[in-house]
C-alpha positions in Angstrom: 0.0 0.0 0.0 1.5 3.8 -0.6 2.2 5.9 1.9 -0.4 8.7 0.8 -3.2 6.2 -1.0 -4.5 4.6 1.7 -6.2 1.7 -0.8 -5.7 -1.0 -2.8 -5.3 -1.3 -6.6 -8.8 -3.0 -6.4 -9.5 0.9 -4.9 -8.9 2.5 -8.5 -10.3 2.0 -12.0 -7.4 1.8 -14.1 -8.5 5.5 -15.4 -8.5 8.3 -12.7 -9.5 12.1 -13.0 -7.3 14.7 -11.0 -8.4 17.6 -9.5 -6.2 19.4 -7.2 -9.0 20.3 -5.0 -10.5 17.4 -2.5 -13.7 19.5 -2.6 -13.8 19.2 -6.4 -13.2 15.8 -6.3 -16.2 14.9 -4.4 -18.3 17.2 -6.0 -17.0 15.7 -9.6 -18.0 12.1 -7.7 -21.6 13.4 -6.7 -22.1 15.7 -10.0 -20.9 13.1 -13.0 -20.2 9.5 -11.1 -23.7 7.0 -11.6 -25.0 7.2 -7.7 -23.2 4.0 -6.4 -19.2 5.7 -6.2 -17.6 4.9 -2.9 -15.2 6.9 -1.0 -11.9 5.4 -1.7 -9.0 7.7 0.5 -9.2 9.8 3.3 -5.5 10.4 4.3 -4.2 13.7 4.7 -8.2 15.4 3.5 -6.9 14.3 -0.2 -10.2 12.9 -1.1 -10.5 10.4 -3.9 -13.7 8.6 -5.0 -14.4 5.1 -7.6 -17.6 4.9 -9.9 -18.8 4.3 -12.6 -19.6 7.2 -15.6 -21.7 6.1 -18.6 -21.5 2.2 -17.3 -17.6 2.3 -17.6 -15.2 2.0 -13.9 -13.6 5.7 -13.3 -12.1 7.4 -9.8 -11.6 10.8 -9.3 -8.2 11.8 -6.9 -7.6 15.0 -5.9 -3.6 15.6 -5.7 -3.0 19.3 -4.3 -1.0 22.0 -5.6 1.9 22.0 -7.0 4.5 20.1 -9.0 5.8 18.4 -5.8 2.0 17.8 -4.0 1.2 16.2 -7.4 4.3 14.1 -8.3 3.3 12.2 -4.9 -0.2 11.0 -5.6 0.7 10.2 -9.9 3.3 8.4 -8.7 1.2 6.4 -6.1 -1.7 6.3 -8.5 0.7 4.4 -11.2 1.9 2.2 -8.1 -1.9 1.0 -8.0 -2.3 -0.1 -11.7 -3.6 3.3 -12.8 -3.0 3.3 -16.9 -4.9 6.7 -17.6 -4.7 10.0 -15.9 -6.7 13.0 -17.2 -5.8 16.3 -15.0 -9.0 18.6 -14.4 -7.8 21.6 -13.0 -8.0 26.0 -13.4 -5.4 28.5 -14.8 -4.8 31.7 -15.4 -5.3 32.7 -19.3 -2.2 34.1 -20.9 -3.6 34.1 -24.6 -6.1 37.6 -25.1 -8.5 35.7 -27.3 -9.3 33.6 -23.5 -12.5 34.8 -21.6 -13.3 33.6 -18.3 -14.3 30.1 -18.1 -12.9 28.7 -21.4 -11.3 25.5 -21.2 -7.9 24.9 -22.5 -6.4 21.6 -23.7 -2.6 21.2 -22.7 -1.1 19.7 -25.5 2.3 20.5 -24.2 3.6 22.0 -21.0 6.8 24.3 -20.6 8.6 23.6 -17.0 9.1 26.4 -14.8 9.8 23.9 -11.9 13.0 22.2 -10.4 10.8 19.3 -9.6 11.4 18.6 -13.3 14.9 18.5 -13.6 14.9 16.2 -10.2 12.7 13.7 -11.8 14.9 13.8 -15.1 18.5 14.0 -13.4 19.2 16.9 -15.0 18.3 16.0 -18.6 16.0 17.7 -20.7 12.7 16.7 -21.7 9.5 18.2 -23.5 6.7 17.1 -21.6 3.7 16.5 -24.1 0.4 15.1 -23.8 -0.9 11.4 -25.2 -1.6 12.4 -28.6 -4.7 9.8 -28.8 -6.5 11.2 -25.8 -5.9 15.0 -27.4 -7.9 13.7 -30.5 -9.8 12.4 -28.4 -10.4 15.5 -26.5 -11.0 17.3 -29.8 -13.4 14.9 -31.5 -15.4 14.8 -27.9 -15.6 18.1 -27.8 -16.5 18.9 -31.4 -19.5 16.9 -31.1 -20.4 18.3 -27.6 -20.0 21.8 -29.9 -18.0 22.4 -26.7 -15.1 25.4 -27.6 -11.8 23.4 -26.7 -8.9 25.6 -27.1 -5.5 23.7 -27.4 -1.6 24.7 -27.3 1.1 25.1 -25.1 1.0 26.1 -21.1 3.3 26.6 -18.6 3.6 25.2 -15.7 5.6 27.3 -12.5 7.0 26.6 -9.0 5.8 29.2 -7.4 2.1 30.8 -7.1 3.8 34.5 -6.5 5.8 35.2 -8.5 7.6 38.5 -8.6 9.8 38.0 -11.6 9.5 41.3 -13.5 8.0 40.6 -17.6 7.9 36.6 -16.6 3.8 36.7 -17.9 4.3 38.8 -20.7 7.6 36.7 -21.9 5.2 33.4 -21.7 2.7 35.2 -23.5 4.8 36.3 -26.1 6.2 32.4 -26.9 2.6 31.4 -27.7 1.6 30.0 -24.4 -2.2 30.0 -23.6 -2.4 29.8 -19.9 0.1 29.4 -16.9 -1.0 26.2 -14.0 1.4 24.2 -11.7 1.0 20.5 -12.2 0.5 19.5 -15.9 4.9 19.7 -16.6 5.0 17.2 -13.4 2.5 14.9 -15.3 3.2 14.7 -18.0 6.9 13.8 -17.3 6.3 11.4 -15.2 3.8 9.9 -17.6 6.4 9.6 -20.2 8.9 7.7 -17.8 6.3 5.6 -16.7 4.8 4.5 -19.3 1.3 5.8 -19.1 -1.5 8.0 -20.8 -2.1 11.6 -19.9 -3.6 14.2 -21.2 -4.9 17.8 -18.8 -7.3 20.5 -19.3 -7.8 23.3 -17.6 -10.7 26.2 -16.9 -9.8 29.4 -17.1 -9.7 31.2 -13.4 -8.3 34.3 -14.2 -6.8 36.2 -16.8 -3.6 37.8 -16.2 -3.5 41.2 -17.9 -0.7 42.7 -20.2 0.2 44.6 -17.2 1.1 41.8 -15.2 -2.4 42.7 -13.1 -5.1 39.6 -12.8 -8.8 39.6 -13.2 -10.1 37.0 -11.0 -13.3 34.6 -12.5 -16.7 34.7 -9.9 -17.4 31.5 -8.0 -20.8 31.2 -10.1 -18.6 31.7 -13.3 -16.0 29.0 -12.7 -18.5 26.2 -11.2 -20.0 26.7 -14.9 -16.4 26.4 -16.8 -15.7 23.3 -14.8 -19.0 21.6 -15.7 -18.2 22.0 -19.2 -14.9 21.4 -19.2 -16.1 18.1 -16.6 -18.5 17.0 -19.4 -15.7 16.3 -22.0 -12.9 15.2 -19.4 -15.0 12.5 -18.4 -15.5 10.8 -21.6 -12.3 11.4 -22.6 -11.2 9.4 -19.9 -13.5 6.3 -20.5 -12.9 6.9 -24.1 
């Protein structure tokens, strides 16, 4: 058993969901999960939850924030027969044509984190999405006549951060949105062998001035359920 998981592999469907929020995690379970999921961890309030969505087995774990928070629980999740992670989480729109509750599709993420370069010895890597699930994504979406936005994110260390320009340089290299966890993923889906893929809602756009425009709680419990509706099928796909 990990350290952080308290469950079994029989715990987890072999495709998990992962919010960074254990309050979004339950209310993923109750909102999109067929009524017989099953709280499946407890430890340390990181709440995680097995169902069933459209007949087919899916769990929900939420991972906290941050490269280092997450690298725990993917880890642990792949040390339970996980084969599938889809990442459901917020970020802050770089890109101007982004409005408030648009979801993004990370089909790439640039690393603005040492945890990187610890999990890769020092040697570079360009962590990139599963390429079937981001069709997948696309084609789900397209026939939702959901808007889907994909391209490049960054992912970063820190939350505050004071480095003069650092927004408006990421901007200017064609990312769409800055997060924390999708780099983290994605890398350590690559070394171990497993699918990933991670959208993202838009919480708040961050100005050309640097300055940020925060999203309403009404606003982004809307962009989640959209983005919610195609991450799930995505993931049983």
């Amino acid at each position: 058993m990990p350290v952080h998981l308290r469950g079994t592999s029989d715990d987890y469907a072999r495709t998990v969901l992962v919010p960074g929020d254990p309050r979004r995690a339950r209310t993923i379970a109750e909102t999109f999960f067929e009524a017989d999921f099953r709280c499946v961890n407890e430890e340390r309030g990181m709440l995680g939850y097995t169902g069933t969505f459209e007949g087919k087995p899916i769990s929900v774990q939420s991972v906290g924030m941050g490269g280092a928070s997450a690298a725990i629980y993917y880890e642990e999740l792949i040390q339970l027969g996980v084969k599938r992670i889809v990442r459901v989480g917020t970020a802050g729109g770089l890109d101007p044509s982004l409005k408030m509750g648009d979801t993004v599709l990370a089909v790439a993420s640039t690393p603005d984190d040492p945890v990187i370069q610890r999990l890769l010895n020092g040697e570079e890597h360009a962590p990139t999405a599963t390429w079937s699930l981001l069709m997948a994504a696309v084609r789900i979406a397209e026939e939702a006549g959901v808007s889907l936005y994909p391209g490049p994110v960054v992912s970063r260390a820190l939350f505050y951060d004071e480095r003069p320009g650092i927004m408006e340089r990421w901007r200017d290299r064609g990312h769409l949105a800055v997060e924390m966890e999708v780099s983290t993923l994605y890398t350590i889906a690559a070394l171990r062998k497993v699918e990933a893929v991670a959208m993202a809602t838009i919480s708040d756009l961050i100005l050309g001035t640097g300055d940020t425009v925060r999203i309403s709680d009404e606003e982004l419990a809307a962009g989640v359920r959209t983005m919610m509706q195609i991450a799930c099928r995505v993931a049983v796909s």
